[in-house]
Backbone as CSV, one residue per row, in Angstrom:
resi,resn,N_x,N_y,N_z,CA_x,CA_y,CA_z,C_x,C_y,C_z
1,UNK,93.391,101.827,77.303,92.973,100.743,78.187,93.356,101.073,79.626
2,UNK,92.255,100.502,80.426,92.460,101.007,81.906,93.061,99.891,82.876
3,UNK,93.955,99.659,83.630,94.255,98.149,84.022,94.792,98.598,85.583
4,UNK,94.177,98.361,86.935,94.122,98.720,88.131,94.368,97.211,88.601
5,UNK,94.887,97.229,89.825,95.315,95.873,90.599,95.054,96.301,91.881
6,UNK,94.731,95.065,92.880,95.235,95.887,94.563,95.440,94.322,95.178
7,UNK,96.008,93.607,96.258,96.112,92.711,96.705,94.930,92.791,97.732
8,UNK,94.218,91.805,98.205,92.962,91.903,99.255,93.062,90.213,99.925
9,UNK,93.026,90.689,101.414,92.396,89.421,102.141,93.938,88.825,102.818
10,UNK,94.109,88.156,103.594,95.110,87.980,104.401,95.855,87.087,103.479
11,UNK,95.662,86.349,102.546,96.842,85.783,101.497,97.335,86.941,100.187
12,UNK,96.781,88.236,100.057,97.034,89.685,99.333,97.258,88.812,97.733
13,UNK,95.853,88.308,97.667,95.702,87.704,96.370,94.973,89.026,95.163
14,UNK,95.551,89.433,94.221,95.589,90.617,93.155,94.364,89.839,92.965
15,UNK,93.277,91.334,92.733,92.186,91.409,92.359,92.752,92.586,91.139
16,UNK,92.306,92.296,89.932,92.538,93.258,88.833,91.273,93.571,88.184
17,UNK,91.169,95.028,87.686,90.027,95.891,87.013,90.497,96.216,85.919
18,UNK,90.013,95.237,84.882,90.341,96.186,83.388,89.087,96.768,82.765
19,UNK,89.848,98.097,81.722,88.230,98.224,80.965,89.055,99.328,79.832
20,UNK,88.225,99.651,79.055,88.602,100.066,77.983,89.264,101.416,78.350
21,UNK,88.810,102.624,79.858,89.010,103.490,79.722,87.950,103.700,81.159
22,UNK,88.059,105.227,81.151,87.177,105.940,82.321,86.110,105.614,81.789
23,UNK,84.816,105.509,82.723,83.916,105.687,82.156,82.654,104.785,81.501
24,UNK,83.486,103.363,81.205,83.306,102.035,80.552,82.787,100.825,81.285
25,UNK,82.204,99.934,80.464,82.597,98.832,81.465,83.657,98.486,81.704
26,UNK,84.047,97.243,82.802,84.707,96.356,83.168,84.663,95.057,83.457
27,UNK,85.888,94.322,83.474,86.030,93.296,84.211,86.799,93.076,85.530
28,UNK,86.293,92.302,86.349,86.663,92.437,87.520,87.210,90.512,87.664
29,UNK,89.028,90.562,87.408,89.729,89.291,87.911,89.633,88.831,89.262
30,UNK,89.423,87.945,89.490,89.553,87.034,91.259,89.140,88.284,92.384
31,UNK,88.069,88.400,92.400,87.637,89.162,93.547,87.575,88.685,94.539
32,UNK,89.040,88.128,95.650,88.764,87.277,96.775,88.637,87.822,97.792
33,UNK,89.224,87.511,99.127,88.571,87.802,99.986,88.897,89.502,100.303
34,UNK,87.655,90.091,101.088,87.728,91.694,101.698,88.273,92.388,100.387
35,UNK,88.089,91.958,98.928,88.016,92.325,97.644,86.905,93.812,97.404
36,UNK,86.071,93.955,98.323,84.694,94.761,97.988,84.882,96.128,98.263
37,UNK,86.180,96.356,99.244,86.514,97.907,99.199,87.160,98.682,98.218
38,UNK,88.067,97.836,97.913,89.216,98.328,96.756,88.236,98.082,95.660
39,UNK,87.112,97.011,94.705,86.584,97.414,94.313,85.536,98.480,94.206
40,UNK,85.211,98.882,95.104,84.336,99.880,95.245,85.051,101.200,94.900
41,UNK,86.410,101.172,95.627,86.984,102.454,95.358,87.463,102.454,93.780
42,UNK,87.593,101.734,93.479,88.550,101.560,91.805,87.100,101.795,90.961
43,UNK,86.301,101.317,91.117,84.955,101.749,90.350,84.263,103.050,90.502
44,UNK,84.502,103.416,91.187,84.120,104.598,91.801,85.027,106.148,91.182
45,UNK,86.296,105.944,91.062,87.127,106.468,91.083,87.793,107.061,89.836
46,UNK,86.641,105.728,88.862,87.306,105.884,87.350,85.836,105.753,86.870
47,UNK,84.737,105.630,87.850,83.340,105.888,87.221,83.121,104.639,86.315
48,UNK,83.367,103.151,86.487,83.669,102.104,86.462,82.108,100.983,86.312
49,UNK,81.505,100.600,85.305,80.805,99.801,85.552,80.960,98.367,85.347
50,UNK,81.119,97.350,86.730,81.553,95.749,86.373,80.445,95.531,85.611
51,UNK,81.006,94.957,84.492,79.913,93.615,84.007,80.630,92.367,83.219
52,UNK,81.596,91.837,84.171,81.843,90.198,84.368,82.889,90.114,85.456
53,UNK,82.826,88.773,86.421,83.757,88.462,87.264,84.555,87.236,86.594
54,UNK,85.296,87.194,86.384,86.385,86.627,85.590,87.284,85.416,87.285
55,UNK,86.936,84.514,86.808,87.365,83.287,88.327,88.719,82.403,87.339
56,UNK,89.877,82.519,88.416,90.924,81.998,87.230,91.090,80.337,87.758
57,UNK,90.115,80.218,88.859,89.944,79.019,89.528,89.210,79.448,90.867
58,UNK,88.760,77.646,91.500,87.803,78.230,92.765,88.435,78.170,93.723
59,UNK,89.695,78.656,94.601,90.068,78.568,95.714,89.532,79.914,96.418
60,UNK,89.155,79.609,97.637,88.254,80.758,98.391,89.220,82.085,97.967
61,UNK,90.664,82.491,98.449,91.409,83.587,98.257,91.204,84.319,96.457
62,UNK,90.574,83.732,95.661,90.629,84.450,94.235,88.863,84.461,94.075
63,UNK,87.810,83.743,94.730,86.676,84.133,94.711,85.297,84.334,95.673
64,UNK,86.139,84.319,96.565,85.705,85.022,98.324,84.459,85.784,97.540
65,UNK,84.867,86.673,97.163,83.830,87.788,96.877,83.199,87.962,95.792
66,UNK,83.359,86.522,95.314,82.203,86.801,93.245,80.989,87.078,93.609
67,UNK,80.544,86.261,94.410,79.022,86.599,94.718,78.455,87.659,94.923
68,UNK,79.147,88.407,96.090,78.804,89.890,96.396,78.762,90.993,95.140
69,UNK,79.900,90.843,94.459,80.220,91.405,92.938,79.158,91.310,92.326
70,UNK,78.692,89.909,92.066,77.792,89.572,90.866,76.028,90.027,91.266
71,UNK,75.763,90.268,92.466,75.183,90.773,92.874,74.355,91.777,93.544
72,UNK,75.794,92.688,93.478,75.553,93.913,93.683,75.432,94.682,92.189
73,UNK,76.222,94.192,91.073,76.310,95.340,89.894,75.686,94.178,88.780
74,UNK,75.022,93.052,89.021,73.887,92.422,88.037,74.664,91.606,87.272
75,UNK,75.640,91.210,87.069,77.104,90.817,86.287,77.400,89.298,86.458
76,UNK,77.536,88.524,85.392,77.876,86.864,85.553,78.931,86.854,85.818
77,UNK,78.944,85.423,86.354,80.661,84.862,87.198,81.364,84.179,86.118
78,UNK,82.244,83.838,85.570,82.993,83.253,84.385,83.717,82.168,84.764
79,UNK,83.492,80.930,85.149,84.535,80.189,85.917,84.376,78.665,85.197
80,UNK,85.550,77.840,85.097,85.749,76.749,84.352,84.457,75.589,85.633
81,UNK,83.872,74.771,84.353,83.388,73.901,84.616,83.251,72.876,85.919
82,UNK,84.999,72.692,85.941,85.369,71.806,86.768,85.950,71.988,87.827
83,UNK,85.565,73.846,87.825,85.798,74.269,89.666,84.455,75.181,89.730
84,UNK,83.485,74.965,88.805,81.666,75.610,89.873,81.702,75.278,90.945
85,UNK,81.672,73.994,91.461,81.651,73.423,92.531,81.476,74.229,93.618
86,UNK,83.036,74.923,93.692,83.874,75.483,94.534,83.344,77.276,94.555
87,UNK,82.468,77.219,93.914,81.453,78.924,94.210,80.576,78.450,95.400
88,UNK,79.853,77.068,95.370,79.055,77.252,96.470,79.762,76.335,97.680
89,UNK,81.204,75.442,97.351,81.490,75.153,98.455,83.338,74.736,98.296
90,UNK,83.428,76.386,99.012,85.184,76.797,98.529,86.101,75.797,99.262
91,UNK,85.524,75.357,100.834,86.184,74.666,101.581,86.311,73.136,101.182
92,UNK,85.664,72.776,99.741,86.163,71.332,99.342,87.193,71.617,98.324
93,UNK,88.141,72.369,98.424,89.247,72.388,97.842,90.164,72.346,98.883
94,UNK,89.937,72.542,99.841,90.718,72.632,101.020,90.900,71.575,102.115
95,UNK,91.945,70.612,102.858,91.582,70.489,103.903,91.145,70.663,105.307
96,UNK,90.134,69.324,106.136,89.713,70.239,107.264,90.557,70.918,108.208
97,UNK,91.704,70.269,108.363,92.887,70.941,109.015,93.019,72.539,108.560
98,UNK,93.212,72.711,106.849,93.339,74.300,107.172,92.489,75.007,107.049
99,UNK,91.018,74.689,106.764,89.425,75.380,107.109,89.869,75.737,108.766
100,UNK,89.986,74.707,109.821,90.013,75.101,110.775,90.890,76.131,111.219
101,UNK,92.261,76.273,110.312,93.023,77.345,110.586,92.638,78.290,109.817
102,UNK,92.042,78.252,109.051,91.617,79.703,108.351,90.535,80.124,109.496
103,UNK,89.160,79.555,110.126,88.476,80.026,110.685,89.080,80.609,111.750
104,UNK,90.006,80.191,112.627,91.015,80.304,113.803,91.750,82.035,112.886
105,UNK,92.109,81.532,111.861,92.997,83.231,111.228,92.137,84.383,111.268
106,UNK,90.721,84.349,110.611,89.774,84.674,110.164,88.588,85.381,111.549
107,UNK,88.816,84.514,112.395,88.377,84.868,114.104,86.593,84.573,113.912
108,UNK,86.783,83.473,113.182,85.298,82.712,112.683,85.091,81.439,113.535
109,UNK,83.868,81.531,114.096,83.338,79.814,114.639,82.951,79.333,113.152
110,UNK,82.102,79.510,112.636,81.847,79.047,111.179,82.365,80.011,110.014
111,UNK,82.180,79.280,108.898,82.861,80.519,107.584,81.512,80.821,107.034
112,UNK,81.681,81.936,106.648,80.029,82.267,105.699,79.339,81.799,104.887
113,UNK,78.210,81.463,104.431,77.463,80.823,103.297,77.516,80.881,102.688
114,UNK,78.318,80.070,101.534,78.041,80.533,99.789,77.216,79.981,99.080
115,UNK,77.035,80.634,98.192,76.228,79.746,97.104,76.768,80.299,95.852
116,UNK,76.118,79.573,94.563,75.857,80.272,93.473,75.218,81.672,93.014
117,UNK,76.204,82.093,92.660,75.488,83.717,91.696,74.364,83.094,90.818
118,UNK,73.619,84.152,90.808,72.638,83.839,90.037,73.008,83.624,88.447
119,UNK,74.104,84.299,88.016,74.334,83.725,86.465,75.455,83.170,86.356
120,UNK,76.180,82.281,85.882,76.983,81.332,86.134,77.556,81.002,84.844
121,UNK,78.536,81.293,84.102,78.842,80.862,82.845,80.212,80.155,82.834
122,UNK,80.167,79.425,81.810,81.399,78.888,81.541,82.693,78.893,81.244
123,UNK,83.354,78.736,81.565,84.969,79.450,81.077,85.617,78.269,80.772
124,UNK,85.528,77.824,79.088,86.135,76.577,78.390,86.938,77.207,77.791
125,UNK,87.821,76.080,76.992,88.970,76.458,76.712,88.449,76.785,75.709
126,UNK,89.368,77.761,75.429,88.930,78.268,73.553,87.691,79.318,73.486
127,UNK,86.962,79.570,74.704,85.676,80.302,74.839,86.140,82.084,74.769
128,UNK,85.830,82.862,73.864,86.158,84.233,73.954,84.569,85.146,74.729
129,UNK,85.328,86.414,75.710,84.175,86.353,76.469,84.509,87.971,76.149
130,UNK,83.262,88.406,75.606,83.557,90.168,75.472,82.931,90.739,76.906
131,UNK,83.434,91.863,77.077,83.429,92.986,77.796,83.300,94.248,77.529
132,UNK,82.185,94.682,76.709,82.077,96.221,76.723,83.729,96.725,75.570
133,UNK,83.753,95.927,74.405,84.817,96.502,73.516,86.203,95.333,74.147
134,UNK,86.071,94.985,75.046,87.584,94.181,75.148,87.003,92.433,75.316
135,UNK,88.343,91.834,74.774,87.861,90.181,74.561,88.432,89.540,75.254
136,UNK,88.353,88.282,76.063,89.088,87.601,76.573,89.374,86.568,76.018
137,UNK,90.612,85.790,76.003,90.749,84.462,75.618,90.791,83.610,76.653
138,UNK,90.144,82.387,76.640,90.130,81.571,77.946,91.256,80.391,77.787
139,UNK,91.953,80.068,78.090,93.481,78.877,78.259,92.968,77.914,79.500
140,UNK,92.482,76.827,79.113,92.172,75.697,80.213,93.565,74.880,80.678
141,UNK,94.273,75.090,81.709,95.923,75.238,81.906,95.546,73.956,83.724
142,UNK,94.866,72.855,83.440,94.393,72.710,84.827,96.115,72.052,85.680
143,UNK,95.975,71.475,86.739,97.151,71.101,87.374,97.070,71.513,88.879
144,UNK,96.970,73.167,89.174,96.955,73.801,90.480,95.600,73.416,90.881
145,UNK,94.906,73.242,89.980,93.121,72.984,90.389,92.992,72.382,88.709
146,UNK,92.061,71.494,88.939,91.088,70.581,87.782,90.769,72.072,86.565
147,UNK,90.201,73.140,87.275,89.561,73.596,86.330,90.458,75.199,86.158
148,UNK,91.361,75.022,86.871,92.190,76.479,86.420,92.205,76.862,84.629
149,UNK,92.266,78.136,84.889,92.313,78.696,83.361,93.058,80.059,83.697
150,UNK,93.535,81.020,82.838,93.652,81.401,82.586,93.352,82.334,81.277
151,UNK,93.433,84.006,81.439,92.672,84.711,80.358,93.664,85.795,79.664
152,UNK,93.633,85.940,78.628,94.355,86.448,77.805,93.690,87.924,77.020
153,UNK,94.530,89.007,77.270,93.662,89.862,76.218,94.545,90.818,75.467
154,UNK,94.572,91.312,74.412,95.237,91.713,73.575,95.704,93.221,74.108
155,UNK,96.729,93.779,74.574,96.937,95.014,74.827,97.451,96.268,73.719
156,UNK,96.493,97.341,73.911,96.796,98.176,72.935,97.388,99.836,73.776
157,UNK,98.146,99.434,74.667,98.928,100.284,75.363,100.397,100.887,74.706
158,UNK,100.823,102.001,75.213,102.244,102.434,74.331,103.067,101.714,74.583
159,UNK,103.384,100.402,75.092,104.603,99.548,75.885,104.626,98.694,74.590
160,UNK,105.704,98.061,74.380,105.822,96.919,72.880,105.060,95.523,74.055
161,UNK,104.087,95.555,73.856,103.197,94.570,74.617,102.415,93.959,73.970
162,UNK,102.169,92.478,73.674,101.062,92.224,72.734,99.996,91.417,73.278
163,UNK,100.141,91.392,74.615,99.172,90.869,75.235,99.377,90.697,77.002
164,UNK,97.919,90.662,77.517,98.145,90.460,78.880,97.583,89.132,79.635
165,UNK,98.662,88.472,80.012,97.547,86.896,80.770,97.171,87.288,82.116
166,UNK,96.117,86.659,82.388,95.581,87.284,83.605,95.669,85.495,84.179
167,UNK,97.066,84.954,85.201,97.444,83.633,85.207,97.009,83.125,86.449
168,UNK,96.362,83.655,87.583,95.414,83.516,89.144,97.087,82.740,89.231
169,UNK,96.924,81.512,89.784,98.126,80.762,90.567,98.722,79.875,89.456
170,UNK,98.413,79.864,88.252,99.408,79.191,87.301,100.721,79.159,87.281
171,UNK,101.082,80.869,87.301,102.197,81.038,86.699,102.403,82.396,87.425
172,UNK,103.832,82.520,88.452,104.339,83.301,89.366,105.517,83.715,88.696
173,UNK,105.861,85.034,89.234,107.511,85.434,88.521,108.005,84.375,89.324
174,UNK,108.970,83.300,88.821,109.874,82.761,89.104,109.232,81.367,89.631
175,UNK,108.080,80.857,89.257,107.539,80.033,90.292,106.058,79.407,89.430
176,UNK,105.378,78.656,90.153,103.982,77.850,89.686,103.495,78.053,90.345
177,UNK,102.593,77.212,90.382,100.947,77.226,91.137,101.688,75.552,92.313
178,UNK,101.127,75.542,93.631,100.830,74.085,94.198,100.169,73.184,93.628
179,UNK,100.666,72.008,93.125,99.699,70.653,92.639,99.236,69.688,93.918
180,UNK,100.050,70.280,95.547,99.416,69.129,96.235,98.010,69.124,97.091
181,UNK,97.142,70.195,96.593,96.449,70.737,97.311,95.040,69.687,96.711
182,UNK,93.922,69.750,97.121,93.096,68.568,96.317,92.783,68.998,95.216
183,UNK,92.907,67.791,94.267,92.448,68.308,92.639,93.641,68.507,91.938
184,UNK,94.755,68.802,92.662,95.876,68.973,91.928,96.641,68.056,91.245
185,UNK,97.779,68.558,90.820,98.304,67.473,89.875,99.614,68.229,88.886
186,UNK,101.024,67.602,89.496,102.054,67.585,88.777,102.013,67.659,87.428
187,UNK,101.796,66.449,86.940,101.994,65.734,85.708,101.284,67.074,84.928
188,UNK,99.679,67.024,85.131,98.453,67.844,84.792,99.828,69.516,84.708
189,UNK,100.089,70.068,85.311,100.664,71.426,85.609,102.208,71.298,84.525
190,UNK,102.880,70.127,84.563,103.461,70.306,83.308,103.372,70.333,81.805
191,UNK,102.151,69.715,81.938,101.360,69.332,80.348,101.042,70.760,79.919
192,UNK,100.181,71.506,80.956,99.751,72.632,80.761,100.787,74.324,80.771
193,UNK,102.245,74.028,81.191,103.010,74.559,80.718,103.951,74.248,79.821
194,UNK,103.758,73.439,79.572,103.958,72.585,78.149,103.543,73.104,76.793
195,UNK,102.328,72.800,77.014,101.298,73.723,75.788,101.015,74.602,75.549
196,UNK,100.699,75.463,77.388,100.099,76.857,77.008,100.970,78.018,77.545
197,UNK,102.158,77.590,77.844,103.412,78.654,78.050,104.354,78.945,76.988
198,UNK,105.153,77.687,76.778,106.553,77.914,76.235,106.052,78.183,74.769
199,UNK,104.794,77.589,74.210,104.766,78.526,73.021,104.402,79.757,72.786
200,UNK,104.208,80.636,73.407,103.677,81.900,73.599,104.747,83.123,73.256
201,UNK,104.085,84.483,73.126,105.573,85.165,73.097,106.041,85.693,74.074
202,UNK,107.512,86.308,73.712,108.055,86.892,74.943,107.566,87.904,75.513
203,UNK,106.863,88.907,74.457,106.504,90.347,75.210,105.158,89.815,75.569
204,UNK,104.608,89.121,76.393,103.453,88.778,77.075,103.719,89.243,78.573
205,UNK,102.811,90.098,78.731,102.789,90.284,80.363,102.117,89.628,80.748
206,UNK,103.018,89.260,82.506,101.833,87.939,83.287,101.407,88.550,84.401
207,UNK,100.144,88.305,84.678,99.345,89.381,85.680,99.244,88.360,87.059
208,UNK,99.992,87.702,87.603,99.650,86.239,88.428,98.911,86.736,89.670
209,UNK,98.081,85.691,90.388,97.510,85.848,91.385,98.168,86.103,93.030
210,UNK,99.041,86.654,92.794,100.338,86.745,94.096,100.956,87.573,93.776
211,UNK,101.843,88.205,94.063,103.028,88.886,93.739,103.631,89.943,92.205
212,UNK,104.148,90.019,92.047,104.279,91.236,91.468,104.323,90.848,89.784
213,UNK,103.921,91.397,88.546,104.200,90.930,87.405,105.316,90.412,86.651
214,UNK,105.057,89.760,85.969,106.206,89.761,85.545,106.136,88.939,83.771
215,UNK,106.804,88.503,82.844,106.457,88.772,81.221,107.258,86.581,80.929
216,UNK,106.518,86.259,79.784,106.971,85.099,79.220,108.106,84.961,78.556
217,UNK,108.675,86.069,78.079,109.960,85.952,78.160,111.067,85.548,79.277
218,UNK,110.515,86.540,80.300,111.524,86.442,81.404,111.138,85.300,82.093
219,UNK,110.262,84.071,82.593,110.048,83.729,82.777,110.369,82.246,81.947
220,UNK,110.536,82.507,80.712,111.094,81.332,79.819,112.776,81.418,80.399
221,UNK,113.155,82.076,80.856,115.049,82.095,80.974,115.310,82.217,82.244
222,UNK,114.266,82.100,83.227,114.802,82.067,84.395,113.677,81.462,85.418
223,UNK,112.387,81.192,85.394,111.819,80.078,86.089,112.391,78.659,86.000
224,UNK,112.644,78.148,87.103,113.172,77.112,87.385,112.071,75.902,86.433
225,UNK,111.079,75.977,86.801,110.376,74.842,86.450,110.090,74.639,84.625
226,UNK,109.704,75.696,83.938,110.088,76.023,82.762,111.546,75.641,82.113
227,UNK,112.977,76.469,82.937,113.494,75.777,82.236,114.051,74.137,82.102
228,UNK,113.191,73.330,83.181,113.305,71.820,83.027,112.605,71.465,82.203
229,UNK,111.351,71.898,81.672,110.536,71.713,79.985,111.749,71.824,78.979
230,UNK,112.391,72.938,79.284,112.675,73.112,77.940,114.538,72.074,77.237
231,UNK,114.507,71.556,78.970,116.290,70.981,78.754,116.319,70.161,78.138
């Protein structure tokens, strides 16, 4: 199994490329923003064909760039129900206060046009989505956003690993996702580490949308917010 990462776009939100091997298809996690070089080079490099964009929610920084993706290599977007929305209009997750500072960061009078990819599928809970020999499991985990999910896939690497979550802003080494952003929700973000964390195993690697990896074990014994679930 082939598994490439690179951070892209002024919040250095991990865009990840898995695929069975050189040569294969792929999937391509949160392709956000200025995402299209490092994909290009990672496809390129390992002779790489995308065919799915995998959205672990719609905040512009994790899907800036599905469209371009899904349209340049023919490939559907995978994103929960209850953040489509937010493919053709990223800035209603956001307030106008920080649209205006992103355009001001960004050195934009306006932000660019989105719309919908032309193929558009669903990412429900419980929905398994193949890839050219590899499967995903979809975890509807909402709280940071209505329709966050998270994807799961079975790793058959030499590491005692039995799986990899691919967690966008769920779940940080040492940390969560924001609930105060619109759509969010406390309550919603404990329910969902409630259910779809602490029962899980330890040798799970977590692939989060920020910062560096890190596993459900370690994360059961030393995230703060976890261990208040579990006191």
């Amino acid at each position: 199994m082939l598994l490439t990462s690179f951070p892209a776009g002024p919040l250095q939100a991990n865009c990840y490329v898995i695929s069975r091997g050189p040569g294969a298809g792929c999937a391509l996690v949160d392709p956000g923003m200025d995402a299209m070089d490092g994909v290009h080079t990672v496809v390129s490099e390992q002779n790489l064909t995308p065919q799915a964009v995998l959205i672990t929610h719609g905040h512009f920084d994790h899907m800036w760039c599905a469209q371009d993706v899904a349209a340049e290599y023919g490939c559907p977007v995978w994103i929960h129900p209850d953040d489509r929305h937010l493919l053709a209009d990223p800035m209603a997750a956001i307030s106008g206060e920080s649209a205006a500072m992103l355009r001001a960061q960004l050195g934009m009078h306006d932000l660019p046009t989105f719309a919908e990819p032309a193929d558009v599928r669903d990412a429900v809970d419980g929905a398994t989505i193949e890839v050219d020999g590899l499967t995903f499991t979809v975890d509807h985990v909402p709280g940071h956003t209505p329709g966050t999910v998270v994807y799961r896939i079975p790793w058959d690497g030499p590491e005692e690993v039995s799986e990899l979550m691919f967690s966008g802003d769920f779940l940080f080494q040492g940390s969560i996702g924001r609930t105060d952003l619109t759509g969010g929700s406390h309550p919603q973000m404990e329910q969902s580490l409630r259910d779809r964390v602490l029962p899980l195993a330890d040798d799970i690697v977590v692939l989060p949308g920020h910062g560096p990896q890190t596993s459900i074990g370690r994360e059961r014994v030393t995230n703060p917010f976890l261990l208040e679930l579990s006191a």
